[in-house]
ROBALUM-349675 format. One record per residue (C-alpha): residue number from 1; residue in one letter; x, y, z. Coordinates in Angstrom, 3 decimals, decimal comma, padded with zeros to 6 digits, m for minus. Example, Ala and Ser with C-alpha at 12.3 -4.5 7.8 and 13.67 -1.06 7.14 Angstrom:
<nodes>
<num=1 | residu=A | X=012,300 | Y=m004,500 | Z=007,800>
<num=2 | residu=S | X=013,670 | Y=m001,060 | Z=007,140>
</nodes>
This chain:
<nodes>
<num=1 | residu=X | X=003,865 | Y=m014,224 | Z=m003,738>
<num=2 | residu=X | X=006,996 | Y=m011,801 | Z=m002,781>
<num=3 | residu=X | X=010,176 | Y=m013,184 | Z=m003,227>
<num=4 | residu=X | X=013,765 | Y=m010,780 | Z=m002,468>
<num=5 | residu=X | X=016,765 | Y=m012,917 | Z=m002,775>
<num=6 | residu=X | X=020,253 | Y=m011,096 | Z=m001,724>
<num=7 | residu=X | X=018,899 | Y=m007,658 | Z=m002,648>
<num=8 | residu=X | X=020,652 | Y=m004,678 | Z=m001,821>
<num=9 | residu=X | X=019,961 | Y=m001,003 | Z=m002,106>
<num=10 | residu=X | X=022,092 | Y=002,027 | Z=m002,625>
<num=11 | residu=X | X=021,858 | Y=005,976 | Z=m003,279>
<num=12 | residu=X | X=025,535 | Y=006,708 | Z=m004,465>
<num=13 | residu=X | X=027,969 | Y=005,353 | Z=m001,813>
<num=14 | residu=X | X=025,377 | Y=005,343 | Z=000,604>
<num=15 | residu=X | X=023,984 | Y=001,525 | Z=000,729>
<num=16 | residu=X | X=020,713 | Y=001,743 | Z=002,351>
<num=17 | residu=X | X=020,584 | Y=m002,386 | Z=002,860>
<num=18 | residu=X | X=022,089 | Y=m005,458 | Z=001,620>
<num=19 | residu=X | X=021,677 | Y=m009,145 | Z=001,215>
<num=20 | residu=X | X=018,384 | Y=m008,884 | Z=002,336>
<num=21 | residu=X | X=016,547 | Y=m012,494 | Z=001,650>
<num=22 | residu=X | X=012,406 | Y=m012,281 | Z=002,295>
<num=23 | residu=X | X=009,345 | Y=m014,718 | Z=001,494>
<num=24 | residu=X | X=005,785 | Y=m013,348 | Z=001,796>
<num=25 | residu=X | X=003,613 | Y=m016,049 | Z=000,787>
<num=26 | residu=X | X=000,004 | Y=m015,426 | Z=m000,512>
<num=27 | residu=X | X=m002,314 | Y=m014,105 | Z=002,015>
<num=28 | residu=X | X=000,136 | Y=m013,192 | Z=004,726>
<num=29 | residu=X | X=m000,008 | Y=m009,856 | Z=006,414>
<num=30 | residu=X | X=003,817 | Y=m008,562 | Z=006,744>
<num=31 | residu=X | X=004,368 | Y=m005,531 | Z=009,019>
<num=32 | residu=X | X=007,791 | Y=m003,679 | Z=008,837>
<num=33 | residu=X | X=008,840 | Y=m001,539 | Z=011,279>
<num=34 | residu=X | X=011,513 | Y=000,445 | Z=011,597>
<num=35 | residu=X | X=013,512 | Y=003,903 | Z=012,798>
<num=36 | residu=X | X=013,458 | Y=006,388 | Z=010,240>
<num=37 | residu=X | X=016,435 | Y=005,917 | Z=007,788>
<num=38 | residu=X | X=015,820 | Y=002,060 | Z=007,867>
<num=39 | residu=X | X=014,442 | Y=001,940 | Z=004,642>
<num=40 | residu=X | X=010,819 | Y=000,741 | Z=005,002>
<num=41 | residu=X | X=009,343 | Y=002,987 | Z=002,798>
<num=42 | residu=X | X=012,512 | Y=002,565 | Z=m000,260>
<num=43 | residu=X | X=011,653 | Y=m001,187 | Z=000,609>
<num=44 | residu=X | X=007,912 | Y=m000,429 | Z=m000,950>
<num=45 | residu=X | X=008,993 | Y=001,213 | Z=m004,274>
<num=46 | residu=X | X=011,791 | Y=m001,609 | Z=m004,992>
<num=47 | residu=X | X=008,414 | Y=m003,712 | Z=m004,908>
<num=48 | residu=X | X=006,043 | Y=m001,200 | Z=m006,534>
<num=49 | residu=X | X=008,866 | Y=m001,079 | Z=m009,725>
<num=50 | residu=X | X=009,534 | Y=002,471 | Z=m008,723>
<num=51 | residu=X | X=013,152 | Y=002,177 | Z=m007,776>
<num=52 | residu=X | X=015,792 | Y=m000,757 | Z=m008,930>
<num=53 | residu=X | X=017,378 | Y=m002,775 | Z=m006,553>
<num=54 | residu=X | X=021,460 | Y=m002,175 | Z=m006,235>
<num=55 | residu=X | X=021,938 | Y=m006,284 | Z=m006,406>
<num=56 | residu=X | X=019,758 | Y=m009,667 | Z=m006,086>
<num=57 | residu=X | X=016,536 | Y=m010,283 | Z=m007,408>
<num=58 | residu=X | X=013,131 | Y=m009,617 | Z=m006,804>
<num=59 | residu=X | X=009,904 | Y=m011,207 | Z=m007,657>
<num=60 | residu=X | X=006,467 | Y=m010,231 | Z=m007,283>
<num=61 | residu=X | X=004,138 | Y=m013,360 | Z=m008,287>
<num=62 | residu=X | X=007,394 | Y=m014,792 | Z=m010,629>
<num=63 | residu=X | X=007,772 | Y=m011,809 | Z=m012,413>
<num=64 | residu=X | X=009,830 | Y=m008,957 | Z=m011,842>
<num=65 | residu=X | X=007,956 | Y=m005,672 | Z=m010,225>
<num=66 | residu=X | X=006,649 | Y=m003,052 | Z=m012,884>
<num=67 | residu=X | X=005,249 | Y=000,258 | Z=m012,258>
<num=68 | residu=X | X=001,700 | Y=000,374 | Z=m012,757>
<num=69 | residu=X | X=000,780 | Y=m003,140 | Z=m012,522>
<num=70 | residu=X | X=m002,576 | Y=m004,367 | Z=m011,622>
<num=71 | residu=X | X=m001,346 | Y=m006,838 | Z=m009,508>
<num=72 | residu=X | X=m000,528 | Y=m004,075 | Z=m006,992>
<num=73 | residu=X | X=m002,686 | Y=m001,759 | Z=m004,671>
<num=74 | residu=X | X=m000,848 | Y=001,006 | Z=m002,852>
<num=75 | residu=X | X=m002,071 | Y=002,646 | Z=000,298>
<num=76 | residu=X | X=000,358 | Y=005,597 | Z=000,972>
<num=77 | residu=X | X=000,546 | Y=007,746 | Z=004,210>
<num=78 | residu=X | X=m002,639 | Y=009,779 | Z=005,195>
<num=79 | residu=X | X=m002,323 | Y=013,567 | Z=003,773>
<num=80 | residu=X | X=m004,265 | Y=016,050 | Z=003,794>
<num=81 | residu=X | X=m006,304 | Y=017,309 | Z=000,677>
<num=82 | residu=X | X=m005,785 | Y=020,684 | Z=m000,679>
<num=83 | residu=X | X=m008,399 | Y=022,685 | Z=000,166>
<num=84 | residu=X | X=m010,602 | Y=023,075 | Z=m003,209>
<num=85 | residu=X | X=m009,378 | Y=020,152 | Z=m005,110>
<num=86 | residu=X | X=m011,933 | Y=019,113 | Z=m007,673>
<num=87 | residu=X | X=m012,195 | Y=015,802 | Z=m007,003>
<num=88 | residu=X | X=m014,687 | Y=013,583 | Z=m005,283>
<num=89 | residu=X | X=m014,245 | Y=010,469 | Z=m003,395>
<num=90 | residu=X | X=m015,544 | Y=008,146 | Z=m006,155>
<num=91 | residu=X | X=m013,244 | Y=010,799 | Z=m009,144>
<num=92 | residu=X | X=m010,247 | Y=009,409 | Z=m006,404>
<num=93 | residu=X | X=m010,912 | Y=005,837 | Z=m006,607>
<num=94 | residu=X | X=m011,072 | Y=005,783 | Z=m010,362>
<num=95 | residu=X | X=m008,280 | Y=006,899 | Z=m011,101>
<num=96 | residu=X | X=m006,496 | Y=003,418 | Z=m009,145>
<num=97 | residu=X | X=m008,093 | Y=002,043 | Z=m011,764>
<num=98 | residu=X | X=m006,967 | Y=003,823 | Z=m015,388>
<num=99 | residu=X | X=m005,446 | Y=007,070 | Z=m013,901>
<num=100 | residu=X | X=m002,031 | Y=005,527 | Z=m014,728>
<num=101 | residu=X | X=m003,115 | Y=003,922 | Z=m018,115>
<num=102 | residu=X | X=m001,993 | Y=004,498 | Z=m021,920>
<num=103 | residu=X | X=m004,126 | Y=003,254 | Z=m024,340>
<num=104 | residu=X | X=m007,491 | Y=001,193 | Z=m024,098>
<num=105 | residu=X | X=m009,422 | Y=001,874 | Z=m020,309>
<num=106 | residu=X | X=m012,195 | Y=m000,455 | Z=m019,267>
<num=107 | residu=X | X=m015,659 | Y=000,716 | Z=m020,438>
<num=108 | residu=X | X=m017,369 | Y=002,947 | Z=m018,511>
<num=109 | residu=X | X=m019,398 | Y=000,822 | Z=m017,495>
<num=110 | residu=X | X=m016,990 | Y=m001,510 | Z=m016,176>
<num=111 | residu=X | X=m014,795 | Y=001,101 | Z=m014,332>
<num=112 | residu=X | X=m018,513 | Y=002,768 | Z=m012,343>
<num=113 | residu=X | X=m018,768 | Y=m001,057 | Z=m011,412>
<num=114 | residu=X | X=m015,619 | Y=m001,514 | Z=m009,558>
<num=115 | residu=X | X=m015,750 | Y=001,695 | Z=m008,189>
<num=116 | residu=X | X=m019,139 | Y=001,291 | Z=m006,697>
<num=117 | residu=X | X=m018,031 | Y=m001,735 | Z=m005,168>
<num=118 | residu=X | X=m015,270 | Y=m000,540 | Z=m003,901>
<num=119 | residu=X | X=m016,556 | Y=001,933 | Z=m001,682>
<num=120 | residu=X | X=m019,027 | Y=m000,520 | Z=m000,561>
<num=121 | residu=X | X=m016,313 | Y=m002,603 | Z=000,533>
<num=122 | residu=X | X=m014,782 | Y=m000,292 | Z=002,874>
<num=123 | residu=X | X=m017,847 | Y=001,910 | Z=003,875>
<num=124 | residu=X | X=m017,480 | Y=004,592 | Z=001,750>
<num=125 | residu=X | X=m020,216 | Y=004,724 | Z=m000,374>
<num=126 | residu=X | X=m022,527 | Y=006,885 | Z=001,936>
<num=127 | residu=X | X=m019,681 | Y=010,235 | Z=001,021>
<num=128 | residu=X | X=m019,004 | Y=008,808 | Z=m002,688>
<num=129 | residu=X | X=m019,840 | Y=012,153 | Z=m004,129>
<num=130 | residu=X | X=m018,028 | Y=014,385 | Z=m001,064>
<num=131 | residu=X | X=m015,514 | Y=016,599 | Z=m002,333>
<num=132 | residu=X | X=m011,587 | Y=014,876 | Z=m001,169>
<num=133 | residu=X | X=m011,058 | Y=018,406 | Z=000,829>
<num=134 | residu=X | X=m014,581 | Y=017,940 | Z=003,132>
<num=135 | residu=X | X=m013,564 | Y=014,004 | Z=003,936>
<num=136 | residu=X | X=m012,541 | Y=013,631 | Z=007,475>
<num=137 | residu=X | X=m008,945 | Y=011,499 | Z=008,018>
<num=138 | residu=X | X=m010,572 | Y=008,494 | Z=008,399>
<num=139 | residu=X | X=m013,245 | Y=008,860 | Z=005,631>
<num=140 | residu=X | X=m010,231 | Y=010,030 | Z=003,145>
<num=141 | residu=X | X=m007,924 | Y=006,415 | Z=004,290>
<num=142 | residu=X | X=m011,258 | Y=004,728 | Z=003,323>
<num=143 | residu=X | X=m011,141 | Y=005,948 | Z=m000,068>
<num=144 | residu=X | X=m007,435 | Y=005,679 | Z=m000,651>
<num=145 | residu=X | X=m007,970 | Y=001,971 | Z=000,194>
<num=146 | residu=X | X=m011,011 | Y=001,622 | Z=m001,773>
<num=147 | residu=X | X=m008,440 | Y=003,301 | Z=m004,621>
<num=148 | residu=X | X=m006,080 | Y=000,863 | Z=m004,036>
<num=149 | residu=X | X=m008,404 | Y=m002,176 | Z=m004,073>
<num=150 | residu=X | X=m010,142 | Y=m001,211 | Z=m007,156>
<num=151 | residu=X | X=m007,860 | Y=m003,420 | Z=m009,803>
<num=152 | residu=X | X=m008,960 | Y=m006,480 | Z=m007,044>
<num=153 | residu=X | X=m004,887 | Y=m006,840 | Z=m006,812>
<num=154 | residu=X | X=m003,023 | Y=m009,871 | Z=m004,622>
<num=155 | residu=X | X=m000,816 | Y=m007,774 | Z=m003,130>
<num=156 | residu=X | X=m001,646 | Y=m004,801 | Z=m000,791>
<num=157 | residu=X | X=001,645 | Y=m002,270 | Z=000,238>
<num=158 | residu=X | X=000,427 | Y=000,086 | Z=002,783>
<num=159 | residu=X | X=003,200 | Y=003,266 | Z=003,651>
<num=160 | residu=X | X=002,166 | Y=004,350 | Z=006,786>
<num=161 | residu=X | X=m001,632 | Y=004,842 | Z=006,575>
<num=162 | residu=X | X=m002,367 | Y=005,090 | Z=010,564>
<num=163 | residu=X | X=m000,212 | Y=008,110 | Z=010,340>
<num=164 | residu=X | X=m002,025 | Y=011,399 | Z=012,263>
<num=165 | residu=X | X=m005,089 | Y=009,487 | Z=012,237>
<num=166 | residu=X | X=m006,675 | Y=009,121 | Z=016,023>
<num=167 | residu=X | X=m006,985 | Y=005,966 | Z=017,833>
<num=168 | residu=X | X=m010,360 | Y=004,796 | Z=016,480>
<num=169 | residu=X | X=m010,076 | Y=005,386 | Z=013,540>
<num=170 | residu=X | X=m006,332 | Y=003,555 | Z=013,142>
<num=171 | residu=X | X=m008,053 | Y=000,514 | Z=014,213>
<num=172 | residu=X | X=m010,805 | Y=000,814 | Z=011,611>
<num=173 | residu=X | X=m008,880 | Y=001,127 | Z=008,648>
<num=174 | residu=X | X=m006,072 | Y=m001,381 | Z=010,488>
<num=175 | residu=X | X=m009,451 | Y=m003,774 | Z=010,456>
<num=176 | residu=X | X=m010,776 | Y=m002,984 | Z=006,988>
<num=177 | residu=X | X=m007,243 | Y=m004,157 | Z=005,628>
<num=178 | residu=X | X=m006,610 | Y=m007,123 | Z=007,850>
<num=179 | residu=X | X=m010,335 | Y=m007,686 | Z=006,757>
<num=180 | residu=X | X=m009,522 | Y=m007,976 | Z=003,031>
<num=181 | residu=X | X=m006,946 | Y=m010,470 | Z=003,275>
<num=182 | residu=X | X=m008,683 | Y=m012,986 | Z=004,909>
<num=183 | residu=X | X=m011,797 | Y=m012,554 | Z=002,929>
<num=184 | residu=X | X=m009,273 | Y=m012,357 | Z=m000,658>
<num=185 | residu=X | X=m006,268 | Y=m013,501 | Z=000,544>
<num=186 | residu=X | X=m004,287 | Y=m011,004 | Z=m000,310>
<num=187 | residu=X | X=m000,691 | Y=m010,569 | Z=000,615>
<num=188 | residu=X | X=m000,067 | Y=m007,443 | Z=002,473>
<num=189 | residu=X | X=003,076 | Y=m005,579 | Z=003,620>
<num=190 | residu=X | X=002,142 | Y=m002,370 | Z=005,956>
<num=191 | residu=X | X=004,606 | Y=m000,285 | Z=007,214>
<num=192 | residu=X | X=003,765 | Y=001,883 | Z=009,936>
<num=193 | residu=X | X=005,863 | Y=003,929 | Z=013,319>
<num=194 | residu=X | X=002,143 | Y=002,840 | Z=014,688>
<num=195 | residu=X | X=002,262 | Y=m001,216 | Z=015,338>
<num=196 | residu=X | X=m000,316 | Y=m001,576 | Z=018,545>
<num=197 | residu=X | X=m003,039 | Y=m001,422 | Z=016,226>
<num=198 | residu=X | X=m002,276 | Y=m003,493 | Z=013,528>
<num=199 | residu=X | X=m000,002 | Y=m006,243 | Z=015,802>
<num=200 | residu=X | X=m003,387 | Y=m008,592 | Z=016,350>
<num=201 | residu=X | X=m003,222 | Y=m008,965 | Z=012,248>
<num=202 | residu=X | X=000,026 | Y=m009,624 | Z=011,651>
<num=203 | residu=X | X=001,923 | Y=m012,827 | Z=010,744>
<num=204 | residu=X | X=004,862 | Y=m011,709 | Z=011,076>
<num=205 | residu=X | X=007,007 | Y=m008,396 | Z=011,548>
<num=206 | residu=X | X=010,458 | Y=m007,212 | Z=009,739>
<num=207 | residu=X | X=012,481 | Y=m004,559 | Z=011,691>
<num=208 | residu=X | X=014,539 | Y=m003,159 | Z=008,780>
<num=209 | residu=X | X=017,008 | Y=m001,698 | Z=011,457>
<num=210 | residu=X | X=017,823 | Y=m005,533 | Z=011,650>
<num=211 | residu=X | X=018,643 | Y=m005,926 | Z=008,322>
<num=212 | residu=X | X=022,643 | Y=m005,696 | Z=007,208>
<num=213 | residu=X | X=023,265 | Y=m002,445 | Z=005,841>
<num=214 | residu=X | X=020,595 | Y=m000,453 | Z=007,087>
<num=215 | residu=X | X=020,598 | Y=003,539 | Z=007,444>
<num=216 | residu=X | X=019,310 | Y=003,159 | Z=010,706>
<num=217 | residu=X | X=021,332 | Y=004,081 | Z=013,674>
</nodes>
């Protein structure tokens, strides 16, 4: 499903990591780890299309990565919501699915379909109509992931989303996500400083430190 043959990354002179080679087949659940400086989070946007790898190739179901694609859901750190903003949990999840679109959207009726189900996928459907800013931590990483599930993509890339959240409610969302890819197999790379909860799910584990090149000390 991933594929990164001999890729390298730079900023300038500064080369973040080279000749890294890494496989993630379908329905694996990848966890990278690493000091910051390593790179995890760079590693996510060479995959997401956001940032071009220095040298090598990369792959993302044969093709190279493009920003925007459907075949993607993103889960990025937990933030807090500006007090006020006019959005509501189900306004959030939505846009996953045309906020980043040009031209032709699915009909409405389409779009209120997958985000319906969403929610109901990761318990989120009781606060659909909560304003973002009133959503506890763990109620707001439900709808981010309900966001990022809403295209039903094969890959999952998850930046930290145990971050400030407390103990319980790191393992729900750790669960919710493991829970997807068994039940969809989805692939899923989640970085996180935060590995005790999310160590029972995972395959395997990449410390970027390890990897030639890296920024890490």
């Amino acid at each position: 499903m991933i594929a990164l043959r001999d890729v390298a990354l730079s900023y300038g002179e500064r080369t973040l990591w080279r000749g890294l080679d890494l496989d993630v087949a379908a329905g694996e659940f990848l966890v990278v780890v690493g000091s910051n400086g390593s790179g995890k989070t760079s590693l996510l946007r060479v995959l997401l299309g956001l940032l071009r790898p220095s040298a090598g190739t990369v792959a993302v179901n044969g093709r190279p990565p493009r920003r925007g694609s459907d075949l993607i859901g993103y889960v990025p750190q937990h933030k807090a919501v500006p007090a006020h903003t006019p959005l509501r949990a189900r306004d959030l999840v939505r846009l996953g699915i045309d906020g980043h679109r040009w031209g032709p959207r699915p009909p409405r009726r389409e779009a209120r379909r997958r985000v319906e189900s969403s929610l109901r996928d990761v318990g989120a459907a009781s606060f659909a109509d909560v304003p973002l800013d009133l959503l506890s931590g763990g109620e707001l990483q439900r709808v981010r992931i309900a966001q990022a599930l809403a295209t039903d993509p094969r890959v999952l890339l998850c930046d930290e989303p145990l971050a400030s959240l407390d103990a319980d409610h790191q393992r729900i969302v750790s669960d919710l996500i493991d829970r997807r890819r068994r039940e969809h197999g989805t692939t899923v790379v989640f970085v996180t400083h935060e590995i005790d909860p999310v160590l029972p799910f995972a395959d395997r584990v990449l410390d970027m430190a390890g990897v030639p090149g890296s920024g890490a000390a």
